[in-house]
Residue, then its C-alpha position, 0 to 999 in steps of 0.5 A: x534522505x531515501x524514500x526506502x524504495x530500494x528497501x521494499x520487499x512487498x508485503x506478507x500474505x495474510x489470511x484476511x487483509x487489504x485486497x491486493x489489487x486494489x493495493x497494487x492500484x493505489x500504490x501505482x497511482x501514489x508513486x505516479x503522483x496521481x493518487x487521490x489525496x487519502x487512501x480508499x478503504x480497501x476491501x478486505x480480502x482472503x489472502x490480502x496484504x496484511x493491512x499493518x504493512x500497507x498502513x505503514x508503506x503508504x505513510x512511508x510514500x505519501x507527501x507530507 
């Protein structure tokens, strides 16, 4: 089973989605292992990750 890391090309840039670095953060802490239990609520942001995409990779990535 893959965790499609080898996959993931990173996320399109939408005019207003999740602020990227606040994404960046949490996804850093999440494949460390030390990111919190649920996600934050990220700020919304000009020219964000589009927040579908983010949705999606972080339920890829979170232990179940």
């Amino acid at each position: 089973m893959t965790d499609g890391s080898q996959d993931f090309r990173g996320f399109d840039i939408v005019r207003r989605g999740y602020d990227r670095s606040q994404v960046d953060e949490y996804l850093r802490l999440l494949t460390a292992g030390t990111a919190p239990t649920a996600p934050p609520a990220f700020d919304i942001a000009r020219r964000g990750y589009d927040r579908k995409q983010v949705d999606a990779r972080i339920a890829e990535l979170r232990p179940r």
